[in-house]
VOPAGU-2260 file (C-alpha; in pm, 1 decimal, decimal comma):
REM VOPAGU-2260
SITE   aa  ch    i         X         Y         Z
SITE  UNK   A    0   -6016,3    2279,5     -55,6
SITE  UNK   A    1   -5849,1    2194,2     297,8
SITE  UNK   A    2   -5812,6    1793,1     220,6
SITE  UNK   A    3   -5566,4    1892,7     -48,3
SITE  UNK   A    4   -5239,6    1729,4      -2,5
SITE  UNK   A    5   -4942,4    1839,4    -160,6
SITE  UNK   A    6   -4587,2    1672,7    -189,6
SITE  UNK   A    7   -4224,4    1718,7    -368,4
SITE  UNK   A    8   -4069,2    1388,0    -530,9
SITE  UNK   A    9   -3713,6    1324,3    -611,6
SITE  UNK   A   10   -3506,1    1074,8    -757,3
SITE  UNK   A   11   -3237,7    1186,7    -593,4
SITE  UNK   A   12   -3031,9    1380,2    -933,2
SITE  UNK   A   13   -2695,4    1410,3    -881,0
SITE  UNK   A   14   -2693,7    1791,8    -878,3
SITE  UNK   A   15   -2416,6    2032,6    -970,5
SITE  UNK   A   16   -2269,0    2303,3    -739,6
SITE  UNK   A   17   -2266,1    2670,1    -768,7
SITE  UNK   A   18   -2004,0    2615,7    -986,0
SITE  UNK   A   19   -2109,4    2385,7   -1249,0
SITE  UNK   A   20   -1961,4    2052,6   -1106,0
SITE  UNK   A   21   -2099,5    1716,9   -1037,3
SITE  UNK   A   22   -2103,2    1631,9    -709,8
SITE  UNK   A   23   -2072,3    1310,2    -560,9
SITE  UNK   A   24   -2346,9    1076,8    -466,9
SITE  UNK   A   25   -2314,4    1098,2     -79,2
SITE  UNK   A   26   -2347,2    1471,9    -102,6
SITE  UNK   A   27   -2648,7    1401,3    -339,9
SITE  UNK   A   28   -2800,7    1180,5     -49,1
SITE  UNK   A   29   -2731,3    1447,3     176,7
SITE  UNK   A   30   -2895,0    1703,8     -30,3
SITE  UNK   A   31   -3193,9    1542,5     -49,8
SITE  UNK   A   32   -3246,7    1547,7     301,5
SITE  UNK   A   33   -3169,4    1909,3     344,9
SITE  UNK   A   34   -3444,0    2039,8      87,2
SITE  UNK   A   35   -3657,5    1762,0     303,8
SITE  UNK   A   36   -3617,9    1949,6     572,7
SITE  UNK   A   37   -3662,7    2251,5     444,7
SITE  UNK   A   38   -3997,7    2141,0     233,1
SITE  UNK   A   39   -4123,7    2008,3     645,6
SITE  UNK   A   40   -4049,0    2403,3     736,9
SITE  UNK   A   41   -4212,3    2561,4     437,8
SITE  UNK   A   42   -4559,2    2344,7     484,2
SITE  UNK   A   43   -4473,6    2072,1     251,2
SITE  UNK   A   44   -4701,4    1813,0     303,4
SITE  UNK   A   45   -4529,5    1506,9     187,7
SITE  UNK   A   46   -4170,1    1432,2      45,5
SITE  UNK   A   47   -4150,4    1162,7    -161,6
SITE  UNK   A   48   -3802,1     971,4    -304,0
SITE  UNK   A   49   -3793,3     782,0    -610,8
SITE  UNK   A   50   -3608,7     410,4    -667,6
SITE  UNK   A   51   -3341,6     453,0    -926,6
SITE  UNK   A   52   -3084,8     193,9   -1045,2
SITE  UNK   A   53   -2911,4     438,6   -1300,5
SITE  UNK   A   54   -2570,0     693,9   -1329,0
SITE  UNK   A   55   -2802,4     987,8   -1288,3
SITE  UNK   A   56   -2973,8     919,9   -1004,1
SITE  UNK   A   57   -2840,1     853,8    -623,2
SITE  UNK   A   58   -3100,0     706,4    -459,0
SITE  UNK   A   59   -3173,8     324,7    -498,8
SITE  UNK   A   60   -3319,4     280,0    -169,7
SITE  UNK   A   61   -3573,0     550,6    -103,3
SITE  UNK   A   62   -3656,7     373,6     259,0
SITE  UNK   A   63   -3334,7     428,8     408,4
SITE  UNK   A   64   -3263,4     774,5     315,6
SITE  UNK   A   65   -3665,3     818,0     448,7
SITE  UNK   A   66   -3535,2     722,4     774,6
SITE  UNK   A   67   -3249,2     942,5     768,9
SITE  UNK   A   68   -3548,7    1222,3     681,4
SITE  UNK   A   69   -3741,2    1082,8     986,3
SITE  UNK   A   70   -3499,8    1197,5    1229,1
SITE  UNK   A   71   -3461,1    1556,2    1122,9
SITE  UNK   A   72   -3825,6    1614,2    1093,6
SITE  UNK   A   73   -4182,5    1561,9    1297,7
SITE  UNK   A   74   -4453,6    1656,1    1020,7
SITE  UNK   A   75   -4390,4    1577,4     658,3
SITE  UNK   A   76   -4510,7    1233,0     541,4
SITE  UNK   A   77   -4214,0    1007,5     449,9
SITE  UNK   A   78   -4310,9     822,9      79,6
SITE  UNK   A   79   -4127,7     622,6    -171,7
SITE  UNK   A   80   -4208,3     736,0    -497,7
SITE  UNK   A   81   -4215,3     476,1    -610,4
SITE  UNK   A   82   -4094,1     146,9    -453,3
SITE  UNK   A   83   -4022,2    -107,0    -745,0
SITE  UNK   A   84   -4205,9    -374,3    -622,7
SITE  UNK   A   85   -4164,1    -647,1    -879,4
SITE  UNK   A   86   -3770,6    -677,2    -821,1
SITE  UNK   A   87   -3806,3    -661,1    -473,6
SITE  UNK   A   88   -3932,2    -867,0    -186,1
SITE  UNK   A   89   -4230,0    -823,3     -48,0
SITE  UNK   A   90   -4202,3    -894,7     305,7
SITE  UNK   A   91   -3857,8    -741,8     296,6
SITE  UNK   A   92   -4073,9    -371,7     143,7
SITE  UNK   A   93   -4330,3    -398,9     448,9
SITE  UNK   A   94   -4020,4    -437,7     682,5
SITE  UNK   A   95   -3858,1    -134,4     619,6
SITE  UNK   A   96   -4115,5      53,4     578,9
SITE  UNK   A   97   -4279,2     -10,6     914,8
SITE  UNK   A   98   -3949,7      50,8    1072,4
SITE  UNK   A   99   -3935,3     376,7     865,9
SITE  UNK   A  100   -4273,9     403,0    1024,4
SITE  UNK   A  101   -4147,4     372,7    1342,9
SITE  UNK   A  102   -3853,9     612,2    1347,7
SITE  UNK   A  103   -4115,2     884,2    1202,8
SITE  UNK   A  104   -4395,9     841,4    1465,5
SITE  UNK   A  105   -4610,4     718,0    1165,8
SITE  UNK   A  106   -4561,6     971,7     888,1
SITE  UNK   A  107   -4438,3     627,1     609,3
SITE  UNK   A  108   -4676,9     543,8     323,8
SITE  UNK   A  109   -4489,0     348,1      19,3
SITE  UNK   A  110   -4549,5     373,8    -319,1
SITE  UNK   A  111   -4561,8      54,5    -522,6
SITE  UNK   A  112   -4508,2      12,3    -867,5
SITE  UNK   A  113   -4411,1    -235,1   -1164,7
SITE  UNK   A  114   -4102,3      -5,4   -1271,9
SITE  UNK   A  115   -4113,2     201,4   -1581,3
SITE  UNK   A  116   -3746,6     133,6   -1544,3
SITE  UNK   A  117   -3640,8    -155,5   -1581,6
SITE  UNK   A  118   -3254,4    -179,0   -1490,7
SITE  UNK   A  119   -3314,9    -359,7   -1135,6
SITE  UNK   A  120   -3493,6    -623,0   -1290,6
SITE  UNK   A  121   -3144,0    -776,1   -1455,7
SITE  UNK   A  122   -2963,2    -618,3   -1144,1
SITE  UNK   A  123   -3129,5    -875,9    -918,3
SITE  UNK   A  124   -3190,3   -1145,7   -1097,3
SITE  UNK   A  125   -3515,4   -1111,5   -1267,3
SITE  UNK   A  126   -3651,9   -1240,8   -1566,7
SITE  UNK   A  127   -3843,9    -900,1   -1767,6
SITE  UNK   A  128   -4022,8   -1162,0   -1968,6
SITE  UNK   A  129   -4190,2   -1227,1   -1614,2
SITE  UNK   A  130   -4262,7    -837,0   -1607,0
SITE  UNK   A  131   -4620,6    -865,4   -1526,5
SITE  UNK   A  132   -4651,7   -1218,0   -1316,5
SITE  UNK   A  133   -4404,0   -1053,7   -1061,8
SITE  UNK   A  134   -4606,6    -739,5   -1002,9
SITE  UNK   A  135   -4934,2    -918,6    -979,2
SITE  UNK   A  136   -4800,1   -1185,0    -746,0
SITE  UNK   A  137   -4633,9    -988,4    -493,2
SITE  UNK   A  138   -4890,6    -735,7    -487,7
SITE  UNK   A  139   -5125,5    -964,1    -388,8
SITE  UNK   A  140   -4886,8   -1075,0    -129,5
SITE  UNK   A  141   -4808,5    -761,3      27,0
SITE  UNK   A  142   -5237,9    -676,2      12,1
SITE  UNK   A  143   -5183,7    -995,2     284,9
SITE  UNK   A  144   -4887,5    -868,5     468,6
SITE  UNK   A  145   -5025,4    -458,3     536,2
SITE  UNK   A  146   -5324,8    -648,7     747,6
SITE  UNK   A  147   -5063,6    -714,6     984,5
SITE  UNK   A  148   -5190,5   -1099,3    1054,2
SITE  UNK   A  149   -5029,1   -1401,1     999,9
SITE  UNK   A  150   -4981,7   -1496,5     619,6
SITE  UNK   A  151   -5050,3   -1803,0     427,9
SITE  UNK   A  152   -4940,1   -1743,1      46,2
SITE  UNK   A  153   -4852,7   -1944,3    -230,8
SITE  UNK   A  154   -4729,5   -1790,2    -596,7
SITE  UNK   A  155   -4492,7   -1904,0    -910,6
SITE  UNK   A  156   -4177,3   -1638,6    -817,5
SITE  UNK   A  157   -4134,3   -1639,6    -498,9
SITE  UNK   A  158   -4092,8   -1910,8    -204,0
SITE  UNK   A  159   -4440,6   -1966,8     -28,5
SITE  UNK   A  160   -4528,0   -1872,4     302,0
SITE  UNK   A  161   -4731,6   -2048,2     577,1
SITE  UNK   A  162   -4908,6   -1860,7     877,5
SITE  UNK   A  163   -4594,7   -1638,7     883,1
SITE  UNK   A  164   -4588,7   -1372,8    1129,6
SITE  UNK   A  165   -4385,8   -1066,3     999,8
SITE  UNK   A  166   -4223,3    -825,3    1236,4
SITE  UNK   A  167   -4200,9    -510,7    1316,9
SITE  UNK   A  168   -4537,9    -413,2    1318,2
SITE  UNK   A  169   -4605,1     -49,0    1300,6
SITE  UNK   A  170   -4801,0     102,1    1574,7
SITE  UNK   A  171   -5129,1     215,6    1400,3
SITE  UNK   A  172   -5201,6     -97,1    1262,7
SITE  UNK   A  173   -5198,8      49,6     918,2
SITE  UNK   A  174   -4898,6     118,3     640,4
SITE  UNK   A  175   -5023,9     352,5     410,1
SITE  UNK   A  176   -5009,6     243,3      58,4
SITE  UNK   A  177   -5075,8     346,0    -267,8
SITE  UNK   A  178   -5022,2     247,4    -568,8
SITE  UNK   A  179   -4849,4     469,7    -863,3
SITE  UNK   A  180   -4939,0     373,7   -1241,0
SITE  UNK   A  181   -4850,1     522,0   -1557,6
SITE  UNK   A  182   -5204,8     496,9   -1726,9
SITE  UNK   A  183   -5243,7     125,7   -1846,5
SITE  UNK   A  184   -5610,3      50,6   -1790,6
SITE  UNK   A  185   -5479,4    -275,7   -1627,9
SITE  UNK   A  186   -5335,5    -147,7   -1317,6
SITE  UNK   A  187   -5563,7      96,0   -1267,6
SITE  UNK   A  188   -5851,4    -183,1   -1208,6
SITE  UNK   A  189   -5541,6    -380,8   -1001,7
SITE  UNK   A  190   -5526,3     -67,3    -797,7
SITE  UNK   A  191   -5893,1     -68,1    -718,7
SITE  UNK   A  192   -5919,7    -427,3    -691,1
SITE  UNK   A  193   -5666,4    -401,8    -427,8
SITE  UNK   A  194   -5854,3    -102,2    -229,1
SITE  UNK   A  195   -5514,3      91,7    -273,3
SITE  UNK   A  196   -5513,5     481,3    -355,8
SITE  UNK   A  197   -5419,1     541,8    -663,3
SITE  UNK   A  198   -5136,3     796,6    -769,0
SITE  UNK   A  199   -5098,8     883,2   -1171,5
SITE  UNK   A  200   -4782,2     976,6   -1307,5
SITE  UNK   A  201   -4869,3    1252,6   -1539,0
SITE  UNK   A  202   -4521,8    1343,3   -1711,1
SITE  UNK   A  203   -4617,9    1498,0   -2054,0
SITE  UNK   A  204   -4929,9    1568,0   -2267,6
SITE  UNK   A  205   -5265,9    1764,8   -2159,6
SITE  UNK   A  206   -5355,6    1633,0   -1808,8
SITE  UNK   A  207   -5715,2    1636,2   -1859,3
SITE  UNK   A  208   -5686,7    1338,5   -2080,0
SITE  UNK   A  209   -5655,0    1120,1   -1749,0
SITE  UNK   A  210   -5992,0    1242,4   -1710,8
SITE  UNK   A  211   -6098,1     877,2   -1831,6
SITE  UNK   A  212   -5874,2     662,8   -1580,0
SITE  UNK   A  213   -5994,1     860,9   -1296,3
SITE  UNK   A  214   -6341,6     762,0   -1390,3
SITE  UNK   A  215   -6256,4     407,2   -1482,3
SITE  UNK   A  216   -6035,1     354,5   -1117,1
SITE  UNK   A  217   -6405,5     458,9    -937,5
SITE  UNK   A  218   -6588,4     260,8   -1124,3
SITE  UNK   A  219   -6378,5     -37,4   -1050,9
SITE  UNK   A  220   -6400,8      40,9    -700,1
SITE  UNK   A  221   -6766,5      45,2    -707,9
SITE  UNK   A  222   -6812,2    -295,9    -867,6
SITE  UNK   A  223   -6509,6    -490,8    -658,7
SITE  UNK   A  224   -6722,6    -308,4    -360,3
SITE  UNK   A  225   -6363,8    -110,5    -265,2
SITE  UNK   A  226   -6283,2     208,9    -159,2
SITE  UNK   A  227   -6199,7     459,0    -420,6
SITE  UNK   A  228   -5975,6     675,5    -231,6
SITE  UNK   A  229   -5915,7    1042,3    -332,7
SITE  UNK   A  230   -5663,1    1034,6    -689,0
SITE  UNK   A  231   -5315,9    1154,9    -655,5
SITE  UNK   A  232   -5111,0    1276,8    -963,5
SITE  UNK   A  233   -4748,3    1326,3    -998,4
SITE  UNK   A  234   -4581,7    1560,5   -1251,3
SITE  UNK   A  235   -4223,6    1694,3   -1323,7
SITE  UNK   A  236   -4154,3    2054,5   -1309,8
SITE  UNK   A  237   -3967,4    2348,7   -1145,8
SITE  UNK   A  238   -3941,1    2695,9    -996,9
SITE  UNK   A  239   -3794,7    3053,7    -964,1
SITE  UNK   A  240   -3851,4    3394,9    -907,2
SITE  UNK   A  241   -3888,3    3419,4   -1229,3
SITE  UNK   A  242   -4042,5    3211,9   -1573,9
SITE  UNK   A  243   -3714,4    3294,8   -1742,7
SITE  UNK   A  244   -3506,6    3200,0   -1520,7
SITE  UNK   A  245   -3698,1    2876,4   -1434,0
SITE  UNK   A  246   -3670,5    2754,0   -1772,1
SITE  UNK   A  247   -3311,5    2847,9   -1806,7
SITE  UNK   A  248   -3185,9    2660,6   -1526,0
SITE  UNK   A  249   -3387,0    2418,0   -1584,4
SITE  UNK   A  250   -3369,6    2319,4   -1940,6
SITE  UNK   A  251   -3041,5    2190,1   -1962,2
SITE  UNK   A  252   -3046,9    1926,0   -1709,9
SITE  UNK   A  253   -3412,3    1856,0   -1830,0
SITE  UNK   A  254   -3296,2    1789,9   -2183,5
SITE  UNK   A  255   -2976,8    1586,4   -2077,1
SITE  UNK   A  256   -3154,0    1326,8   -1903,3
SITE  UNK   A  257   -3464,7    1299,7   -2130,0
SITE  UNK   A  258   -3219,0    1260,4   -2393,2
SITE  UNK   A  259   -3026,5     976,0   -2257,5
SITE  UNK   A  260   -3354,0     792,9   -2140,0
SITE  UNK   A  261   -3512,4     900,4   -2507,1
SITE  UNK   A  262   -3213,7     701,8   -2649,3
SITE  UNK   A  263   -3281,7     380,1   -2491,3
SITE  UNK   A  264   -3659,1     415,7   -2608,6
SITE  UNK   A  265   -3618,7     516,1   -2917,0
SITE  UNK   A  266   -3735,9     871,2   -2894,0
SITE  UNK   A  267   -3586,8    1169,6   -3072,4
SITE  UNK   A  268   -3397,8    1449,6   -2894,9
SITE  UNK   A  269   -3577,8    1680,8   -2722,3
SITE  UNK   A  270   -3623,3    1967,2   -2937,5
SITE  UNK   A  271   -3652,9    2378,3   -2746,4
SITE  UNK   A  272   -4053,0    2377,9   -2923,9
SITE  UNK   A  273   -4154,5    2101,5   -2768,2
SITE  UNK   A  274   -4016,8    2133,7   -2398,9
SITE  UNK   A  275   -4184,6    2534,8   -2438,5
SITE  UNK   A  276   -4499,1    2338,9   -2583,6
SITE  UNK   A  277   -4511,0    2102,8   -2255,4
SITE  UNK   A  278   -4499,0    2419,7   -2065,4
SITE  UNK   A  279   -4734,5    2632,6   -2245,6
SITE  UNK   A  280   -5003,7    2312,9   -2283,3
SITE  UNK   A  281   -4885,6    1969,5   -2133,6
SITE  UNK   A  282   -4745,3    1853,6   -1782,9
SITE  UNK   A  283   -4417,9    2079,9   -1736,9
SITE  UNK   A  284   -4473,7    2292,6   -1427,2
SITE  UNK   A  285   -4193,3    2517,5   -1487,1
SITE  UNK   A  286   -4216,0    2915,5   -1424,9
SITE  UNK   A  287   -4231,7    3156,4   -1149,6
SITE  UNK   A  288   -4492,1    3034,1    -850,7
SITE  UNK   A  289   -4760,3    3246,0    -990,9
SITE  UNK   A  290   -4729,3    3055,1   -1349,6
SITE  UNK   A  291   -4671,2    2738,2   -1152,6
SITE  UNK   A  292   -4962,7    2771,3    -917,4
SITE  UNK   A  293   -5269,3    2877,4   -1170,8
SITE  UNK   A  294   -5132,3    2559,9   -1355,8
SITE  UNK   A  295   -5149,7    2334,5   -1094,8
SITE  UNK   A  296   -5457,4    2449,3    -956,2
SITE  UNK   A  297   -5593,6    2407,2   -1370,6
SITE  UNK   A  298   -5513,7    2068,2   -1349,3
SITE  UNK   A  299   -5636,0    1954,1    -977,3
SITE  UNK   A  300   -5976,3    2134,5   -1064,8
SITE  UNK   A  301   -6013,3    1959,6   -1413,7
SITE  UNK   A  302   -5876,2    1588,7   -1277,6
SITE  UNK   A  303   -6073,6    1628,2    -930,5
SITE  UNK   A  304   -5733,0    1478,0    -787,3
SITE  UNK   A  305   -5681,2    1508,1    -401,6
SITE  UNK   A  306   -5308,1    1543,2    -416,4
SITE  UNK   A  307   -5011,1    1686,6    -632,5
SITE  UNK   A  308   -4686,8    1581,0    -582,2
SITE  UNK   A  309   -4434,4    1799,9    -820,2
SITE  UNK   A  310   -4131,1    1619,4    -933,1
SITE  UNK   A  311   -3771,5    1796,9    -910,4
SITE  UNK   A  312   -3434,2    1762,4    -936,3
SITE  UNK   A  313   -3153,1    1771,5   -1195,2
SITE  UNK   A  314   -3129,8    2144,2   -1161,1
SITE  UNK   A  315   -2787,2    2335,6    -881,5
SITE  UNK   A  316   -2781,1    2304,3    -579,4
SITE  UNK   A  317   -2896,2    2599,2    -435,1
SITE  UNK   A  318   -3158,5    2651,9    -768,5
SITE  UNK   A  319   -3293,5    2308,1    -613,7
SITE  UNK   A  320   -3344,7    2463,2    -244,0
SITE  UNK   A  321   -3503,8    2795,5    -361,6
SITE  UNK   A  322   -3751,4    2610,1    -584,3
SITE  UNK   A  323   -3827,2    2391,1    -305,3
SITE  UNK   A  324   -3845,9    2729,7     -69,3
SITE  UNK   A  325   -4110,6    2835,6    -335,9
SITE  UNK   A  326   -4283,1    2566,6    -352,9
SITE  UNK   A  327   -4371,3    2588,3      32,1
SITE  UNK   A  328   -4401,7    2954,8      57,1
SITE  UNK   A  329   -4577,0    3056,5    -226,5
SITE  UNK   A  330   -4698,2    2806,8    -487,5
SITE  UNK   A  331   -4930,2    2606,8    -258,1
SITE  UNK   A  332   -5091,0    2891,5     -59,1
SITE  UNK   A  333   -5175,8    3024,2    -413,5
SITE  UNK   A  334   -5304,8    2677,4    -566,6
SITE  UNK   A  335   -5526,9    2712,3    -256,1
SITE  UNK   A  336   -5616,7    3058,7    -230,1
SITE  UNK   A  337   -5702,5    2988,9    -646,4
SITE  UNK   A  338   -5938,1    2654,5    -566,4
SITE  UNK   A  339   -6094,0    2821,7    -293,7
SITE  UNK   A  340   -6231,1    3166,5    -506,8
C-alpha cells in the first residue's frame, strides 16, 4: 500500500531527563523539534503538534514551533494536531499557517478542531455555552478563506467581513486541511459537508468500531456531492526494543496524566488491568516495533484508513527519541511489508 501516510503527534509533554527531573518548557519546545528532525531522517512522513493550554503540556501554539521545524527540515509535512479552532481566529489560523507554508516550501496542512479541551475557551474570552455556534461559524469561514479569494462573511461571534483580501497567500494555491473529530456523528457530516479530510482520534476501545463513521463520512460525501478523501486515524502509544520495557517506561507518565484529566471528567483512576487490556485489545500501541507494527497494520486493514499518525510523549527524554528512531526504522517498513503480503 504505497499511498499510506504515516505521522508522529505530540503535545509537546514536558518530559523528564535521564535522571528523573522535569525539565523546563523551553527545553520541552526544543525537544520537540529534535525528535522532528530525527522522525524527517528516519522516513517519517508527517509530524504533527498538538494545541494545549494546560501544566503538562508546552506547546500552545503548534504553528510557531512548526516553523521552527520548517527550517531544520525539507521533507516531513508540518501539521497541527489539532488547531483549536473555535477559540481562535480564523483569518488569524490561515495566516500563520500559510506563512508556516512558506518557510517549509509547502509541507503545512492544519488540523482543525472544536477542542476536547476546553481550557482556552475561558483563557480567551469565550463563552463554552457557545461551544458549538463557534466551531460551525468559523469553519464555515475559514472553508471561504483556504480558496484564497476575497471574502464576504457574516456570523453571530465574530466581526463580519466584506470582500476582504487576506495575505500571505501560500504559493500552491492550496492549504491543506483536515479536519480531526472525536466520533460525534455531527462533525463527521460537517467534515464532509465541508469537502475536508477527515482524521479520527481513536484513543481507547476496539478500533474497528469506527468502522460505522468511516462509512457514514462517505456517504455524506456522496450526497453533499464532496470529496471523501482517504480517512486518517490518530492513536496514542509507544515504543522500545522491547514490550516490557515499553510498557514500563511508559506506564507511569501514561497513568499520571490520564489520571489528572480522568479527575476533571469524572473518571476513575486508571487501574494496571485496564491500561494491559487497551494494549492487548483497544487503541494503546505500546510494545516492541514488531508488537506495534502487526497492530497497526490490524487496524489500517480493518478501518481502510489512509494514514496513522501515533501519538507520543510523556515518556524521558532519550526513551522519547529511541521510540521515535523506531518508529522510522522499523515499525513502518513492517506495517508495510505486513499490508503488502
Amino acid at each position: 500500500m504505497p499511498d499510506l501516510v504515516f505521522g508522529l503527534d505530540t503535545f509537546g509533554d514536558v518530559p523528564e531527563d535521564d535522571l528523573g527531573a522535569p525539565v523546563s518548557y523551553a527545553k520541552a519546545i526544543r525537544q520537540v523539534v529534535q525528535e522532528a528532525v530525527l522522525a524527517e531522517e528516519t522516513g517519517v512522513d508527517v509530524i504533527a503538534l498538538g494545541e494545549h493550554h494546560r501544566p503538562e503540556f508546552a506547546i500552545s501554539s503548534p504553528e510557531t514551533v512548526l516553523a521552527g521545524i520548517a527550517t531544520r527540515t525539507s521533507r516531513i509535512r508540518l501539521s497541527s494536531g489539532v488547531t483549536v479552532l473555535s477559540s481562535d481566529d480564523p483569518v488569524r489560523v490561515f495566516q500563520r499557517f500559510a506563512t508556516v507554508d512558506a518557510l517549509s516550501n509547502g509541507r503545512a496542512e492544519v488540523i482543525l478542531g472544536r477542542g476536547s479541551f476546553t481550557e482556552s475557551f475561558p483563557l480567551f474570552g469565550y463563552d463554552l455555552a457557545d461551544y458549538d455556534v463557534l466551531f460551525e461559524e468559523k469553519i464555515a469561514l475559514f472553508s471561504q478563506l483556504i480558496e484564497e479569494k476575497p471574502v464576504t462573511w457574516s456570523g453571530t461571534k465574530r466581526a463580519s467581513l466584506e470582500s476582504a483580501d487576506v495575505f500571505p497567500k501560500t504559493e500552491s494555491g492550496h492549504l491543506s486541511t483536515w479536519v480531526g473529530v472525536g466520533g460525534s456523528p455531527q462533525s463527521i457530516i460537517r467534515t464532509a459537508h465541508y469537502g475536508f479530510p477527515l482524521m479520527i482520534a481513536i484513543i481507547g476501545g476496539n478500533p474497528e468500531r469506527f468502522v460505522p463513521h468511516i462509512d457514514l463520512y462517505r456517504r455524506a460525501a456522496e450526497q453533499f456531492g464532496t470529496t471523501a478523501h482517504p480517512v486518517g486515524m490518530h492513536s496514542p502509544g509507544f515504543i522500545a526494543d522491547t514490550d516490557e520495557q515499553a510498557r514500563e517506561l511508559h506506564w507511569p507518565g501514561h497513568k499520571v496524566i490520564r489520571d489528572r484529566i480522568g479527575a476533571l471528567r469524572g473518571w476513575p483512576p486508571l487501574r494496571k488491568e485496564e491500561y494491559d487490556s487497551e494494549i492487548e485489545h483497544g487503541s494503546l500501541y505500546v510494545g516492541s516495533p514488531e508488537t506495534v507494527s502487526r497492530k497497526m497494520a490490524r487496524a489500517i486493514k480493518a478501518l481502510g484508513v489512509g494514514r496513522f499518525d501515533l501519538i507520543y510523549g510523556s515518556q524521558p527524554i532519550s526513551a522519547r527519541l529511541r521510540a521515535v528512531e523506531l518508529y522510522g526504522t522499523k515499525v513502518l517498513p513492517m506495517v508495510r511489508e505486513i499490508l503488502a503480503s
